[in-house]
Each structure stands twice: as structure tokens, then as C-alpha cells.
N, C-alpha and C positions, 0 to 999 in steps of 0.2 A: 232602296232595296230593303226588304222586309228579312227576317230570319226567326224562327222558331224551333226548339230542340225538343226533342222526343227522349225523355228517361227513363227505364224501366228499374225495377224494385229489387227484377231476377234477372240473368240469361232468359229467353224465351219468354217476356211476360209481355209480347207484341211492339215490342218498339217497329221491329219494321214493316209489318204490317200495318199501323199507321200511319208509318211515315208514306210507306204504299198508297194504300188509301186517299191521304191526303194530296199525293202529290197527281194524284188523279181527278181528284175533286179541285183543285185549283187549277189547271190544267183546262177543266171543260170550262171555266171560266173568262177561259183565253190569258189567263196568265203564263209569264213565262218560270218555271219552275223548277230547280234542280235540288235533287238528292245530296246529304253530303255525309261520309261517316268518317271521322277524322282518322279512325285506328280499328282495326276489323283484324279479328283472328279467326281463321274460317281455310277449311280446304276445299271450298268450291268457289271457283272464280268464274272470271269471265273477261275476255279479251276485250278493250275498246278500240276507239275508233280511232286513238291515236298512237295503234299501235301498244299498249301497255298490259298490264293487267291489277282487277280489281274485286273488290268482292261479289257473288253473284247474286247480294241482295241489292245491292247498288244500283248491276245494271236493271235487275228489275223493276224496280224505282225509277228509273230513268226510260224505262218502255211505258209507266203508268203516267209518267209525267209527258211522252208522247217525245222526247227527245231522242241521243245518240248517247252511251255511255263513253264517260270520258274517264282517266284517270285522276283529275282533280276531284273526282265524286268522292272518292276512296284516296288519300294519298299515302296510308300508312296500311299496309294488309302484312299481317303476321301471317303465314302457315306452318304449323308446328311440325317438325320431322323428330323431334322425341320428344319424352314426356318433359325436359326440360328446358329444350331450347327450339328454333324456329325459323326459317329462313324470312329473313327482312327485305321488304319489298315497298321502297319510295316510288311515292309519284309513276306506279306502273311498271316500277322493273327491279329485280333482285339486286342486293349490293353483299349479301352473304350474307352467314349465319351466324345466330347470337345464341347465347343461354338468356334464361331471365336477369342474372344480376347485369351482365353485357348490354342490354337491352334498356335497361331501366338509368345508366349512365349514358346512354344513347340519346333518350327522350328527350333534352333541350334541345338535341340538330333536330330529331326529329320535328319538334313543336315546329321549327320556322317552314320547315317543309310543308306541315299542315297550317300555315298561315298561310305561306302564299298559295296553297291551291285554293283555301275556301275564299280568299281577296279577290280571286280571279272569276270565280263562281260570280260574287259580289258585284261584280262591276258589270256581267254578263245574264243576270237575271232577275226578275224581276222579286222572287220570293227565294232564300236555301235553307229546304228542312234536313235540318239536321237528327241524325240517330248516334246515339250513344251507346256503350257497349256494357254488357254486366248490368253492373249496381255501380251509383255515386256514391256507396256508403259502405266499399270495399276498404276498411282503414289502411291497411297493409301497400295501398297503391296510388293511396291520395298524393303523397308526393311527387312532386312531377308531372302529377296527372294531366295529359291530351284528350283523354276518352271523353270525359264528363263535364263535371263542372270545373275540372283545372281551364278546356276549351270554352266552357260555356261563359265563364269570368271573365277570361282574355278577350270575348268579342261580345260582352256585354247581352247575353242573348237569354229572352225567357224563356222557361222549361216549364214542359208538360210530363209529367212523372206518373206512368202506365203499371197497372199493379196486376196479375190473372188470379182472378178469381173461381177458376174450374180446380184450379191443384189446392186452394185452403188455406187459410190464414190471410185473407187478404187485407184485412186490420191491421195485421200485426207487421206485412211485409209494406204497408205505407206509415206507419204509426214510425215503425223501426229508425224507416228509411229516412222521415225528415227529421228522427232526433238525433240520428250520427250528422246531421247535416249542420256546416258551420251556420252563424246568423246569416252572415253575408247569402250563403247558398240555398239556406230556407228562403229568403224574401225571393229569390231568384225562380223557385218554383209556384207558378203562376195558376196552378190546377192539378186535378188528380182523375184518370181514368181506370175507372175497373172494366177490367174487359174478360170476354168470354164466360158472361154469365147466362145460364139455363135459369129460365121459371118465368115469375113473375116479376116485378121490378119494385111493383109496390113492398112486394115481404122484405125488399132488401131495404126500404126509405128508412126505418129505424136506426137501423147500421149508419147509411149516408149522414142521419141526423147528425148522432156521436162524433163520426170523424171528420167532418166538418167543425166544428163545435172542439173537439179535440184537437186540431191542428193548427187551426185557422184558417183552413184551406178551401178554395170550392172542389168540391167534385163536377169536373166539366160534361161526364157523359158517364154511361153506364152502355158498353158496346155487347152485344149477344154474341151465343157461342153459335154459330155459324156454320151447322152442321155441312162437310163433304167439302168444304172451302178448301183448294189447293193452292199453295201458293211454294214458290220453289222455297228450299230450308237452306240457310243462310250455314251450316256446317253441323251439326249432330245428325246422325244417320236411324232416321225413324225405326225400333224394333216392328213397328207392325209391318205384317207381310202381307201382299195385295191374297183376296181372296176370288175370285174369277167367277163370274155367274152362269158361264158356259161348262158343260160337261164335256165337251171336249175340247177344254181347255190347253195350250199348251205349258209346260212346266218350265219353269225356268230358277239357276239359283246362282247366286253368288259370293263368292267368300266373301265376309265381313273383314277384309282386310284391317290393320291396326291403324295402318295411312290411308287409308282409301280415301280421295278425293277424287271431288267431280261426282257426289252420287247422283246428284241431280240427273246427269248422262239416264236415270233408270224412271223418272218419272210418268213419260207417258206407257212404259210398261207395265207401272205399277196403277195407271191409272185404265189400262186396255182391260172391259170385261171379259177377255175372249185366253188372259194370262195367267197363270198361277206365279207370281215372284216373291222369292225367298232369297235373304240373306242369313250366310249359314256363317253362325257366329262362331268363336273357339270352344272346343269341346262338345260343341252340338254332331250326331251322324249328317253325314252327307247325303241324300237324298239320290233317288234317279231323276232325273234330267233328259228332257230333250235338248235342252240348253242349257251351257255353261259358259258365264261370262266372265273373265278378267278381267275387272275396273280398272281406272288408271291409281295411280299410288304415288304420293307425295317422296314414299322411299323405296324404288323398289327392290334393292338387292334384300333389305330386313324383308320386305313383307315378300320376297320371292324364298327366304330363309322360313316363313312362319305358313307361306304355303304346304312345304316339305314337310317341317315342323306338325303340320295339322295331317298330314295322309291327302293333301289335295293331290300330290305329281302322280298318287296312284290310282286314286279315282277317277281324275282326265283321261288317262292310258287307258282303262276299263269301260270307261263314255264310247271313247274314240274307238273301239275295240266292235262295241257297240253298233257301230253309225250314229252315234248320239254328236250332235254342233258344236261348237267350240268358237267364243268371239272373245278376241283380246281386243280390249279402250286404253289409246296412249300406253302407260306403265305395266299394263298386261298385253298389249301386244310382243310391247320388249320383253314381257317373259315367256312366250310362246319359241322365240330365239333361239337360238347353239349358245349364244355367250352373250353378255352384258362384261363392254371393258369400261373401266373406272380410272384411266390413267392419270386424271386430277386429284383421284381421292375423295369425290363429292359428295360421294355416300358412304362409302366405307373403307377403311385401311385397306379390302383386297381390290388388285387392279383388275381382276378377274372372276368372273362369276357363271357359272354353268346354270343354261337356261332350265327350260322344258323341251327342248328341242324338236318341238311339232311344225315348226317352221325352219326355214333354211333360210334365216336373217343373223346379223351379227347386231349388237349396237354399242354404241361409242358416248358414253356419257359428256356432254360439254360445258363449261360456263355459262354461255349465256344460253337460252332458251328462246327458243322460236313459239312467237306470239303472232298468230294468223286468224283470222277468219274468214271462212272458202265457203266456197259454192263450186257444185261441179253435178255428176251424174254416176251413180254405180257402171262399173264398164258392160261396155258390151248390153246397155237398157235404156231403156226411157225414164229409170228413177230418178228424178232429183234430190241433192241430196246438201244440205247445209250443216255448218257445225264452226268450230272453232277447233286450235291447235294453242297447248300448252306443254311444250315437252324442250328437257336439254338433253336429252337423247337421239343424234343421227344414226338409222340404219341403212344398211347395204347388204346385199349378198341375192343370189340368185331367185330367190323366193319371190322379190319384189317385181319379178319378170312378170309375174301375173299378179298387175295390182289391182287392189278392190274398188277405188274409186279413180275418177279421171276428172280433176278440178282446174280449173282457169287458166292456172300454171304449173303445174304441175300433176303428177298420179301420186296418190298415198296406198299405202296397206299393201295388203298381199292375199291372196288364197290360196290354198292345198289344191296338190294336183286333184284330190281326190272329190273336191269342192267341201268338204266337213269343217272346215278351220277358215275364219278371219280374222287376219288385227290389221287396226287401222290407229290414226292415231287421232281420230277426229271423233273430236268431245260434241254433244248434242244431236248427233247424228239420227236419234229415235224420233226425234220434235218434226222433223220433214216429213209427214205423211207418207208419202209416199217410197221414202226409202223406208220408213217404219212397216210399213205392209210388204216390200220387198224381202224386210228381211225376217220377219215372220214368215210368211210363204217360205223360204230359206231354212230355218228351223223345224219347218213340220206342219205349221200350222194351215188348217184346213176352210174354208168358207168364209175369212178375215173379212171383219164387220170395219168399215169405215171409220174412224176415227180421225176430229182435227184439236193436236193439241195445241197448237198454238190459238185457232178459235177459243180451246178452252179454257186457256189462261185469261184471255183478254175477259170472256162473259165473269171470271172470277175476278179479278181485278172490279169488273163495275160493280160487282155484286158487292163487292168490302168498301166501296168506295160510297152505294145508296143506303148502306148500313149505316155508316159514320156519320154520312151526312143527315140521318133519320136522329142518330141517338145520341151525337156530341152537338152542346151548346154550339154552335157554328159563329154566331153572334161572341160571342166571347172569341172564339178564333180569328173572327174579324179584327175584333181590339186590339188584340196581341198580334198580329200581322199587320193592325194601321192600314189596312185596303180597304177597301170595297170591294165584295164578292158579291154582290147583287148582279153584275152585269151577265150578260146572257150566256147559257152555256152554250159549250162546242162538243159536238156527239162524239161519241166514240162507240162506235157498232162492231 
């Protein structure tokens, strides 16, 4: 078994898009390949196959590498529910919540947790690229460290250290980064990639000279900046708003909730030219709307508190007033609700919480959380419609008489007698084609231009994958991997 770790300098300076990348270019090689990120703080996840849940760049990675997402991919996923602490999530399933100092006394159970799932990886695949989170040269967290190089030590693993070059200073953020590095940890890093560079590549070889030359290091590749390249976001919620090429566009906007997770749930809206989507942040006016979405929310009694807080319960009222849509996802269904009870306390000191009352549901916050991934059909049609479930909230009550979807084993959601209102609690529901034009047709919209996202992930994945493989020394990725990658590819169409 081979293993190679993917470091970056920043947050966001492509670790996982390489790891992406790569685990698709080994993959058409017919190797066997899996993703692994030891420790992930992120509010977008993704249910696996056995049942858990992990981060949703993970499973992406594990759809490029052509596999099933498993929770050894991911065995440590932090989701933060305030700004200082998090709910802690082993091996795929919640064990409660911590602050950072909690957390950080935590980390040696934690380590053996991420030993044995990546041992298991190890013995079940032929290559595991590994991502790392942040920076290696965060002083403050080296201690203990599982993310970086504390992981990358313990299994003796070479690192590739990825620096982005489009935000500036990219000198200075690999310069920086190998000289907070201990010795042990510099010889450990075996290359350096700049990535998401614009121009020409010649005006940059002066630079490459230097820092080469300066560090001792190679630079293994210089990756282009990859203009319209989608790839799902592993947890920061992109300010830019889709811009729609169609004039009769339909509008669509959603609070920028403070928890908002699962935004991913909005990607092929925001990538539909026929949509206008806004996320309306704190302090921004509210917009008119043919559509108004409730994302799901990591907490929802706070961010059902910062809805009020913002003037949203009155603008919905004036929507709906309107004939203007109304869709609650997961934690905005539950606030579409008469009540959110809290009898554990999970969220908040109160056991009690007064919804938006546009539905005739109750919901009952619980322990553990129901981890599903369905397939079924909008009722009463021919849509198909797939997605996952990530909720510890059961509801009940009359509303659910008329549910929105009808899945394998059961009905989820609900609709308004008047048809204007749906919550469901099923995350990725937009990605099914064809429940994605169902419910656009649903909201207003007129002449709906075909769209297939899931084709368009897949043509995006090859397209980062014949980049990498154009512009990263590959031959050197051979070395450091000990394979052979000569052997024939396997397509992926």
C-alpha cells in the first residue's frame, strides 16, 4: 500500500481538489484508491454507506476515485455549533459536544480512532491520499496534532505542500510554511505546488528559481486557475451570488443563516442559467422573491432566534401573502413548524421554541440523528428524486398528511393545503434532474432549460483531473507513490 499527503500553506489553498484530482487520475489507472482526511471541520457532510456521516469533500473524493463513501474516509468531522465549540463526530456518528480546550484533551482518544480507520483503508487499498486541514505551521495546535504532520509522522507518510497563488504572497505562504517547520517535518515535505495560477508560466520560472534554490525543495507542478471549475465547497459559503443569463429568470434568496449547513443542497441552482440565487447575509435588505429557501442549520433554535432577529418571520408572511414559495431543507423545515421541543436541551436551555407556523408540524429534537440515504419520487408524479437525511429532529402532526416525497420506506416532508409551502428533510434533492425541474416549475419558473448536474460534476472532476495530469510532474508522483502509473487507463465518461 502506497500513501501520499496533500498539505496546504492556507484553508482553501486546494488541498482537496488535489486530492480530487488525483484520486481520479489514479483511479483511471485501475488502481484501487481511497480518500482519507483524518480531522475535518466543516458543516457540510455527507451520509455513507455504512450508515455514518463524513465530510462532503470526502465523499467527493471517493465518487472521483470511483468508490462508496465510507466513514473511515473521514473519521474525525468536527461541526461547529458556536463560535467556540462543536459537536464531535467519530468514525461517522456524534458522541457530543466539546469547546476547543475539551477537544484538544480529547485528541490522543481521538488519534487511535484515526489510526485505526486509516490501518483499515491500508489494508483495503491499493493507494490512501490523504488531505490535511488548515496549515502544518499553525504553532498554537501543533501539539497533539492529528490533522498534519502530528498524522503524517505517526504513519511515516510523504507530503506535498500546495500553496494558491491567485490570493498573493505565494512566496511568502511556502517560504513561511517550511520555516515554522520542525527538521524532521521539512525533510517530510517531498514538493511544492502553486496552484491556480493565470498567465504565462514562463514569467513565474524566476520565482520557481528562488524558491527552490531557497528551500531546497522541488516545485512539483504549477496547476492553472481553471476558470467556471465547480467542485462542491468543503464548508465556507461562497459570497458570490449566481448571476442568470436568462431574463426571465427566476429569483430565488436565502438567509445566510450563522449555522447554515449543507449549502452545497443550493449548487445546481446556483449553477442553473435560467436562476437568479442570493444569499442574503445579516444586515443586507431582503429582496422580493419568487422563492424562499430555509437551508438546513447545524443550530436551529439560535439561527430560528437570528431569523426573527433579522426581520425574516416578516418578510415570509408578506412573500406568502404574496403567492410567493416557500421550501424548508432539514433545519428550516423544522422552522416552517408551530414548535421545536428541546426536551434534552441539545440546543438550548429552552425546551420550547415557537416556530414560523406555516406548517402544521411539531418537532422533537433527539440524540441521536437519523443518517439515511433515499431514493423515492415527489407524490402523486413521475419525479425522481434522491438525496440524503441528516437530522436529530422527529416531526409529527397533521401537515405531514400530505407529504412531499414518497421514498422506499417511508413519506418525508409535507405541503400547504394551498400548495406555496414545502419542507422536507432531504439534503441534495436539487442534484436529481428531474425533481430539480419539478420544482422549479413549482416555484414559477417558465420554459426550464434541461440541466444534468450530476453529468456536470463528473465532466468537472475529468477536467481537474487532465489538468494535473498535464501540469504536475506525474513521474515524481510515481516515486513518492512506488507504483507504476504507466498501466492503461480506465474511462470515465
Amino acid at each position: 500500500m502506497s500513501v501520499l499527503m496533500i498539505q496546504g500553506t492556507t484553508s482553501d489553498a486546494g488541498k482537496s481538489a488535489l486530492v480530487t484530482g488525483l484520486c481520479r487520475i489514479l483511479a483511471r489507472r485501475g488502481l484501487r484508491v481511497a480518500p482519507f482526511k483524518p480531522q475535518n471541520m466543516a458543516l457540510n457532510s455527507a451520509v455513507t454507506i455504512d450508515g455514518g456521516e463524513i465530510g462532503r469533500a470526502q465523499a467527493l473524493q471517493a465518487l472521483a476515485a470511483g468508490i462508496e463513501a465510507h466513514t473511515d474516509m473521514n473519521p474525525i468531522l468536527l461541526k461547529p455549533n458556536t463560535d467556540t465549540g462543536s459537536q464531535v463526530i467519530v468514525q461517522g456518528h456524534a458522541i457530543g459536544n466539546m469547546d476547543a480546550r475539551s477537544y484538544h484533551n480529547y485528541k490522543s482518544i481521538a488519534k487511535q480512532a484515526v489510526l485505526e480507520s486509516y490501518h483499515r483503508l491500508q489494508e483495503n487499498y491499493d493507494v490512501v491520499l490523504v488531505e490535511g486541514a488548515g496549515s502544518p505551521a499553525e504553532i498554537n495546535l501543533r501539539e497533539k496534532d492529528i490533522a498534519n504532520m502530528g498524522f503524517a509522522e505517526a504513519i511515516d507518510a510523504p507530503v506535498l505542500l500546495i500553496a494558491d497563488i491567485d490570493r498573493g504572497g505565494v512566496f511568502a505562504h511556502l517560504v513561511g510554511t517550511l520555516d515554522l517547520l520542525s527538521n524532521s517535518e521539512r525533510q517530510r515535505v517531498k514538493g511544492m505546488v502553486i496552484n491556480r495560477f493565470r498567465g504565462d508560466p514562463a514569467l513565474l520560472q524566476s520565482g520557481i528559481d528562488w524558491l527552490q534554490e531557497k528551500t531546497e525543495t522541488t516545485v512539483t507542478g504549477v496547476l492553472p486557475y481553471l476558470h467556471g471549475l465547480h467542485l462542491e465547497g468543503e464548508d465556507s459559503l461562497s459570497r458570490q451570488n449566481s448571476i442568470a443569463r436568462d431574463d426571465n429568470a427566476l429569483n430565488i434568496v436565502i438567509p445566510a443563516l450563522p449555522r447554515l449547513s449543507n449549502h452545497t443542497d443550493f449548487d445546481p441552482l446556483n449553477l442553473h442559467p435560467q436562476v437568479n440565487l442570493s444569499f442574503i447575509q445579516a444586515g443586507e435588505n431582503i429582496p422580493a422573491a419568487d422563492l424562499i429557501i430555509l437551508p438546513g442549520s447545524k443550530s436551529v433554535h439560535a439561527d430560528l432566534s437570528w431569523l426573527r432577529q433579522h426581520g425574516w418571520h416578516e418578510a415570509i408572511n408578506k412573500h406568502c401573502r404574496y403567492g410567493g414559495r416557500v421550501l424548508g431543507i432539514c433545519g428550516g423545515f423544522q422552522m416552517l413548524g408551530k414548535v421545536i421541543h428541546d426536551p434534552l436541551k441539545i440546543e438550548s436551555k429552552n425546551t420550547t421554541t415557537a416556530g414560523l407556523a406555516l406548517l402544521d408540524i411539531e418537532t422533537t429534537l433527539e440524540k441521536n440523528k437519523q443518517l439515511h440515504n433515499v431514493y423515492g419520487k415527489i407524490v402523486n408524479t413521475n419525479a425522481e428524486i434522491s438525496g440524503y437525511e441528516i437530522h436529530a429532529g422527529i416531526s409529527s402532526g397533521a401537515g405531514l398528511e400530505q407529504p412531499f416525497v414518497q421514498l422506499e420506506t417511508h413519506c418525508d416532508g409535507a405541503i400547504s393545503a394551498d400548495k406555496k409551502i414545502i419542507g422536507t428533510y432531504l439534503h441534495g434533492l436539487f442534484e436529481s434532474s428531474t425533481a430539480c425541474r419539478w420544482l422549479l416549475d413549482w416555484a414559477g419558473l417558465k420554459n426550464i432549460q434541461n440541466e444534468d448536474y450530476q453529468q456536470r460534476r463528473e465532466d468537472d472532476i475529468n477536467r481537474l483531473a487532465d489538468a494535473i495530469e498535464q501540469h504536475l510532474d506525474m513521474t515524481s508522483i510515481q516515486q513518492l507513490l512506488k507504483l507504476d502509473l504507466t498501466a492503461g487507463k480506465r474511462q470515465y465518461s
